[in-house]
Every structure is written in structure tokens, then in C-alpha cells.
C-alpha positions as a Python dict, from the first residue, in 0.01 Angstrom:
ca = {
    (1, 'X'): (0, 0, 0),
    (2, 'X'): (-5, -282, -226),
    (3, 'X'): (373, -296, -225),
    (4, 'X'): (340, -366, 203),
    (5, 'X'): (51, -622, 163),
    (6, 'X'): (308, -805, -69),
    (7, 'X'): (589, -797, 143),
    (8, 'X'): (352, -901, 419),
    (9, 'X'): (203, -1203, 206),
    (10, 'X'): (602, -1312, 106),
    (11, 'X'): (696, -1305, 480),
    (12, 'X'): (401, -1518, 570),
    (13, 'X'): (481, -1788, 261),
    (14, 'X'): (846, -1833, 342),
    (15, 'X'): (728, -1850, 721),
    (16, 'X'): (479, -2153, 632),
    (17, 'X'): (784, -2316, 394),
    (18, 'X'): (1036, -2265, 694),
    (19, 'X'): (803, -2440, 926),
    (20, 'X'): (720, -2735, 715),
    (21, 'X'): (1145, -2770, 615),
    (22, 'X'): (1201, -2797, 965),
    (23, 'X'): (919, -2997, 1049),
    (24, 'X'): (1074, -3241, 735),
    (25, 'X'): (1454, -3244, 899),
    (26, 'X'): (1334, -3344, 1276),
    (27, 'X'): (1175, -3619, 1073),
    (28, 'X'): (1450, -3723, 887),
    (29, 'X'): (1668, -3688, 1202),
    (30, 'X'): (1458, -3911, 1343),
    (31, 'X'): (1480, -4206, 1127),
    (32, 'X'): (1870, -4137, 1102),
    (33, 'X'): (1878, -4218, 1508),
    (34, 'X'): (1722, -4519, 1451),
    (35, 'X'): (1921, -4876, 1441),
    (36, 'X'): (1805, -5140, 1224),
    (37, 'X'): (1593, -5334, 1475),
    (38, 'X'): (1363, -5000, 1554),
    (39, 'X'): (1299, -4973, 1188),
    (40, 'X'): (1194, -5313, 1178),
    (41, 'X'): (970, -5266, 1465),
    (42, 'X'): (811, -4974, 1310),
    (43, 'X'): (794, -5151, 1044),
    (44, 'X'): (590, -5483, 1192),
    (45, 'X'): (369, -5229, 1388),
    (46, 'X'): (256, -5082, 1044),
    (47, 'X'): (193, -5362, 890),
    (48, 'X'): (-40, -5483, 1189),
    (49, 'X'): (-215, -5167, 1196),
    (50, 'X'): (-289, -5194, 849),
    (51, 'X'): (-422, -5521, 909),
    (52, 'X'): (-653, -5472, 1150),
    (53, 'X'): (-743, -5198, 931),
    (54, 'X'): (-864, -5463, 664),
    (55, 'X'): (-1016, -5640, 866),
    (56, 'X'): (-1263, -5360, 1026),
    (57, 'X'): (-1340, -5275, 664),
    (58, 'X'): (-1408, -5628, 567),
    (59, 'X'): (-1649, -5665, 861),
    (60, 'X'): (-1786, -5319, 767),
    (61, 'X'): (-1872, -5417, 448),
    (62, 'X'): (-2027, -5811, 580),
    (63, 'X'): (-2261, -5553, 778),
    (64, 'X'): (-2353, -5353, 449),
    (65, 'X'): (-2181, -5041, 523),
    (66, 'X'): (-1999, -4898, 183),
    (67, 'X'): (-2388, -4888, -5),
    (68, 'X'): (-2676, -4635, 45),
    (69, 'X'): (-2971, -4925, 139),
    (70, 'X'): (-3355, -4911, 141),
    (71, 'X'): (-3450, -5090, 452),
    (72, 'X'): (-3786, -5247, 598),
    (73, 'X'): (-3927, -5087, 940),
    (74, 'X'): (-3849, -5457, 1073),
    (75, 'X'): (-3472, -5468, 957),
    (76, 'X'): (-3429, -5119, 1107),
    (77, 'X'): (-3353, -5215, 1512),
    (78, 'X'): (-3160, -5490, 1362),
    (79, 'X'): (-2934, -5277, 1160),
    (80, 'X'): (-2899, -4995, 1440),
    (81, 'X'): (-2766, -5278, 1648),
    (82, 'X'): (-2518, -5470, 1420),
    (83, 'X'): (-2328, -5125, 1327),
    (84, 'X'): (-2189, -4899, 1575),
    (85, 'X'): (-2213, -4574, 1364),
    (86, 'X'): (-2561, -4600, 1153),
    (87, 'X'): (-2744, -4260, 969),
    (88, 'X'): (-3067, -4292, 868),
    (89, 'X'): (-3301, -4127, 642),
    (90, 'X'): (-3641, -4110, 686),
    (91, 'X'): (-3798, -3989, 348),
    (92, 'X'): (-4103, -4020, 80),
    (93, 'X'): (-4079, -3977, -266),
    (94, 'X'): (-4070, -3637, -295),
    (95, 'X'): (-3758, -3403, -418),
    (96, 'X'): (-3602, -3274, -72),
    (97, 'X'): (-3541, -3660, 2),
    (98, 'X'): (-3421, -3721, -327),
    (99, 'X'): (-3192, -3456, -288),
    (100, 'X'): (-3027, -3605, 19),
    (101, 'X'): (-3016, -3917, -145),
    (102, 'X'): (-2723, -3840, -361),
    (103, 'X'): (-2571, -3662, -118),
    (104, 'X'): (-2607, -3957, 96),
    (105, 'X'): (-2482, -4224, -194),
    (106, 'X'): (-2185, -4024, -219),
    (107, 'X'): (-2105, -4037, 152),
    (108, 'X'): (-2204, -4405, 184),
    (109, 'X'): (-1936, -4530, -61),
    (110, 'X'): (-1644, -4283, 139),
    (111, 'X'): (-1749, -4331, 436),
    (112, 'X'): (-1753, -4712, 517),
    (113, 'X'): (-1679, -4695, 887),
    (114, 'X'): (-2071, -4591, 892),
    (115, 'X'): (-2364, -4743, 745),
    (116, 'X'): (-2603, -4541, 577),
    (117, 'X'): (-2980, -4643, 485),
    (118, 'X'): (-3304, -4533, 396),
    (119, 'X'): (-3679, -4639, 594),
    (120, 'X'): (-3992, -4473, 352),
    (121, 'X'): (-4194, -4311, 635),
    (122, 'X'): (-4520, -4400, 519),
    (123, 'X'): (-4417, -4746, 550),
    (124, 'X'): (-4338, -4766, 872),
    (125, 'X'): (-4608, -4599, 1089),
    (126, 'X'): (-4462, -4749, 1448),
    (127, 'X'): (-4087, -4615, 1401),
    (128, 'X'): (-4170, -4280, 1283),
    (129, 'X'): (-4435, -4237, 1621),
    (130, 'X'): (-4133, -4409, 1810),
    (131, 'X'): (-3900, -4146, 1726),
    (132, 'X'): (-4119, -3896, 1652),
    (133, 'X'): (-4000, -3811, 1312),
    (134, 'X'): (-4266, -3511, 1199),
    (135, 'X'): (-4082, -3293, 885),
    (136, 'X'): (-3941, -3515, 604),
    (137, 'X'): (-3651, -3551, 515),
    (138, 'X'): (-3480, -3627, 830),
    (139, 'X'): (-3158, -3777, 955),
    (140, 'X'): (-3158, -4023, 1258),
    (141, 'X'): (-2835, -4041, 1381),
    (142, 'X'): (-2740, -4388, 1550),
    (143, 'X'): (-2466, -4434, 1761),
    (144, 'X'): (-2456, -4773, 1980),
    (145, 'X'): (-2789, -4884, 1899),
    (146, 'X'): (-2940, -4546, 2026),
    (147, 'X'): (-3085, -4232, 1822),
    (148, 'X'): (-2871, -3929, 1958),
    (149, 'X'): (-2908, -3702, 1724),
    (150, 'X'): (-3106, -3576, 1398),
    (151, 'X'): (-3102, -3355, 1101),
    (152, 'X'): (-3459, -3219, 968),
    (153, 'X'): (-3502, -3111, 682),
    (154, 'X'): (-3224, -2855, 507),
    (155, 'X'): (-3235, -2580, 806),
    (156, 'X'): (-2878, -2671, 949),
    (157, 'X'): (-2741, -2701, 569),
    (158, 'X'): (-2798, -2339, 511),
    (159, 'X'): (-3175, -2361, 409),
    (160, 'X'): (-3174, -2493, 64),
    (161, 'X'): (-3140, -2756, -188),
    (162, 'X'): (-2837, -2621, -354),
    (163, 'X'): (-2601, -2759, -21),
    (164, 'X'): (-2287, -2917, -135),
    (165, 'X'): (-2173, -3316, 3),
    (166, 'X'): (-1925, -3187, 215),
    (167, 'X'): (-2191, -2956, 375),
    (168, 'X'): (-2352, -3233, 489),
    (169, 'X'): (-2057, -3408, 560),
    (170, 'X'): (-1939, -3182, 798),
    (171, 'X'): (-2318, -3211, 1017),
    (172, 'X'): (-2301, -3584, 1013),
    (173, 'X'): (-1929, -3529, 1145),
    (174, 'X'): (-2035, -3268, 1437),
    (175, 'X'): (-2285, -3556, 1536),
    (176, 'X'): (-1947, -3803, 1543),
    (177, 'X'): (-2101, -4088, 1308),
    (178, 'X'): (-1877, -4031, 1064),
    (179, 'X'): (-1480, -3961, 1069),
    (180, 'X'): (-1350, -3683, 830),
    (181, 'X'): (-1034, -3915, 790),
    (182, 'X'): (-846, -4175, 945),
    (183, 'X'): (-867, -4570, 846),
    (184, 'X'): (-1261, -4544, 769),
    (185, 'X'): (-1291, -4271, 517),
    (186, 'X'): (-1192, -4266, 189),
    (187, 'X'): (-1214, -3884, 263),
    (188, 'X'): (-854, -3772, 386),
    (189, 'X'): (-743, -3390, 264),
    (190, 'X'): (-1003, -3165, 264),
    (191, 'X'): (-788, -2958, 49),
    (192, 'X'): (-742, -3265, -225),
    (193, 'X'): (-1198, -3196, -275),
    (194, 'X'): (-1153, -2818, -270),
    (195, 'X'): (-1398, -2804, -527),
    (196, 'X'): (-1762, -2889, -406),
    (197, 'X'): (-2003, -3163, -520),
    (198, 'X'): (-2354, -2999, -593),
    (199, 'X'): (-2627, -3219, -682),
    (200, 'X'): (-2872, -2984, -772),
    (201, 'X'): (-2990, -3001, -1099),
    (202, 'X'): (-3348, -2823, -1125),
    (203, 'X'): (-3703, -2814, -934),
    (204, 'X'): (-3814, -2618, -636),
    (205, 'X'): (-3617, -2504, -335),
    (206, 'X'): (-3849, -2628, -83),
    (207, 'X'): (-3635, -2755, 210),
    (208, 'X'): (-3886, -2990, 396),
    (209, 'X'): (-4237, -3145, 370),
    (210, 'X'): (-4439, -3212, 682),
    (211, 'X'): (-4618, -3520, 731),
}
């Protein structure tokens, strides 16, 4: 029995290698069809792509995005409006929110096509009654200047505090506010972060406090 399962497992490798060879010689067969003034137009159109690519960051960054900020209930509407993508957490000092605040510092900083900030709930009575925020922590997700989306508390990251980054990573990315990769994250092969980031460290496993 095992002797099959091995075969089976050696057919399915040198299947996979097969398929990325080939995959590698239509490439190279490619670039071998192409005359010198192709190259140099792939070439150019790189090089602009990579440029406007700087320059989104740069403007990302003018806006704030790349940092996990603590924001005013005033600078709130403002922010949802100068950033296309925005996530925001609605907390009090309590450990559930502080818990999704390293998550959230860690996605900030690889995720700079979004900005991420924080409001303290108890600060700012008229935005949590205007969108109804009830169980803390929660997630407002802000796309266009509008709240389409939100996460409460830890229920959608499996119920606990012991959630890895990427668990939460991979909500925010459901919601499309965030890319998984592409030009705005610094997050490109999930394979390359096989190996998840827990930030729990000790204290209760209380998901949520209501107001």
C-alpha cells in the first residue's frame, strides 16, 4: 500500500515539474520571437508601470496609509474620504482591541494601498450611534467614503484571541479593502509566510465586550 501511495505521490511531482518546464520554454520562446524594438517596448512599458507604481505609493503614504493611526471622531469622515480603501477599528482599552491592534500594525505597514486607523468609542458618542457600532472591537470597512462592511468582535476569526495576521488578513481581503498582492502589498507569496504570526501572549480568551 505504501509502495502505490509513493508511486502515486512521484507521478504527481514530476507532473507539477513537467508543467512548470513547459510553462518556462513557451516563455523563453517567447522572448526568442521577439526583435529588438519589442523588447524595448516591453521594456519602456515596465518601467512606466513601475512608475506609476511609485507614485500611488507616494500619495498613499502623503494620505497616512503605511502606519496604524489613532484618530479624532472629527478627522474620521475626513479620512474615509481622502483614501479609497480605509479599515477602521473601533475599540477601548481593553485586551480584545489590543489584540487586533497588532494584528492591525502588522497589516498597516504591508498593506499600504489601505489605510488603517483607530477611533476610541467612548470618545466619539455621534459616530458609534451613526454606525451603530454595539460589541467592541469592531472593524468598519470603508470603501469610497462609505461603510460596506464590518468585522465584530473575533466570531468570523474562528472565535478566539489566539487568530493568526493572515487570518485576519484574509477577512479584510473577502471585504476587498485590501489586495493579497499586486503593486500595494508588501504581501506577495503566501507560501514565502507559511509560518503564521500569533500575537497572543497571555490573558483571557474573551472575544468581544459590549458597550
Amino acid at each position: 500500500m505504501d509502495e502505490v501511495v509513493s508511486q502515486i505521490l512521484e507521478k504527481q511531482v514530476l507532473s507539477a515539474a513537467k508543467a512548470v518546464e513547459d510553462k518556462l520554454d513557451e516563455e523563453i520562446a517567447a522572448l526568442d520571437r521577439l526583435d529588438p524594438d519589442d523588447i524595448e517596448a516591453l521594456r519602456e512599458r515596465r518601467i512606466q508601470q513601475m512608475r506609476r507604481a511609485a507614485e500611488r505609493r507616494a500619495k498613499w503614504r502623503t494620505l497616512g496609509h503605511g502606519e496604524y493611526t489613532d484618530v479624532p471622531e472629527k478627522e474620521f469622515f475626513s479620512a474615509a474620504k481622502a483614501s479609497e480603501r480605509l479599515v477602521c477599528h473601533f475599540y477601548r482599552d481593553n485586551w480584545p482591541c489590543k489584540v487586533l491592534d497588532k494584528h492591525l500594525s502588522i497589516l498597516a505597514k504591508q498593506h499600504v494601498e489601505t489605510r488603517f486607523v483607530k477611533v476610541h468609542a467612548e470618545k466619539a458618542p455621534f459616530l458609534t450611534e451613526k454606525l451603530r457600532i454595539v460589541v467592541l472591537p469592531t472593524l468598519a470597512i470603508v470603501k469610497n467614503g462609505k461603510v460596506e462592511d464590518y468585522v465584530v468582535g473575533f466570531d468570523e476569526l474562528g472565535g478566539k484571541d489566539d487568530f493568526s495576521t493572515e487570518d485576519l488578513e484574509e477577512r479584510l481581503a473577502k471585504s476587498q479593502v485590501i489586495f493579497l498582492d499586486g503593486e500595494g502589498s508588501a504581501y506577495t507569496s503566501k507560501q514565502a509566510a507559511a509560518t503564521k504570526r500569533s500575537v497572543r501572549q497571555s490573558g483571557t480568551g474573551d472575544s468581544s465586550d459590549s458597550e
